[in-house]
C-alpha positions in Angstrom: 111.1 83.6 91.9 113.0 86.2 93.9 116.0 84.8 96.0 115.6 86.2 99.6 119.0 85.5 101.1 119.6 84.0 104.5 123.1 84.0 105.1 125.1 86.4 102.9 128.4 85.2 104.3 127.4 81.9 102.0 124.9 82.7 99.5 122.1 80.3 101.4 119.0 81.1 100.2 115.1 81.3 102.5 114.3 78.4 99.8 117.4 76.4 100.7 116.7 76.5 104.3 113.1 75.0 103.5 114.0 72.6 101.3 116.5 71.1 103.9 114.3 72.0 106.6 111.3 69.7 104.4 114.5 67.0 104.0 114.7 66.7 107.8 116.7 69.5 109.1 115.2 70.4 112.4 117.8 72.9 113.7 119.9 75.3 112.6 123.1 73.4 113.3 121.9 70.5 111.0 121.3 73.7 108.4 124.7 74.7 108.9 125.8 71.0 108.5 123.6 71.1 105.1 124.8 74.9 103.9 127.5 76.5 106.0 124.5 78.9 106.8 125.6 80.4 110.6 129.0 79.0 110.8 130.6 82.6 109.4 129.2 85.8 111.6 126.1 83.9 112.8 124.1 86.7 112.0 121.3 84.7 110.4 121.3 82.0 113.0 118.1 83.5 114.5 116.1 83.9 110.8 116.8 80.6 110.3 115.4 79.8 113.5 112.2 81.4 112.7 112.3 79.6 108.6 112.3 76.7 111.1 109.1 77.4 113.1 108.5 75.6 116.3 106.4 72.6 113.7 107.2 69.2 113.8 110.1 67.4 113.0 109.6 64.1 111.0 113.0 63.0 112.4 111.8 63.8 116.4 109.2 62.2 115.6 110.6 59.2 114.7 112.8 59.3 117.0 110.3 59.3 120.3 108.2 56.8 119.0 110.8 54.3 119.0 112.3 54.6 115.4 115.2 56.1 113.5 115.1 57.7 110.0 117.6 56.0 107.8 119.4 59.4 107.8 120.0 59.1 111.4 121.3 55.3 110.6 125.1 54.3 110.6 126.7 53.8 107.7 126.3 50.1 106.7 130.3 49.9 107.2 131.0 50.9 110.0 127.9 49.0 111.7 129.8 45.9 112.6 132.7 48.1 114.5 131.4 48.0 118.0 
């Protein structure tokens, strides 16, 4: 498998960016959250938008039908702070 590099700044990989993207990453700031990708020169911001596609989002979707992905959740200890 050849490694097609992303964001040289950190070493993120096209692969990496799917495989977060196929976690639930819909944008490239929750990539960044995942792999640093785009936080350095932000040179690859824009690949990344395009590894990204304009498909669905399992998350979005989710989301507008009323319901929230238990990655989206609070953490269990700090749901009774409020």
């Amino acid at each position: 498998m050849n490694r097609v590099y992303v964001c040289s700044c950190f070493g993120v990989t096209d692969q990496q960016v799917k495989e977060h993207a196929a976690a639930g990453a819909c944008t490239p700031r929750q990539i960044a959250s995942a792999t640093k990708a785009g936080t350095d020169c932000g040179s690859c911001v824009r690949t990344i938008q395009g590894l990204l596609g304009r498909g669905a989002c399992p998350r979005r979707e989710l989301l507008e039908k009323g319901r929230t992905a238990s990655v989206l959740a609070p953490a269990p200890e700090l749901a009774d702070v409020a």
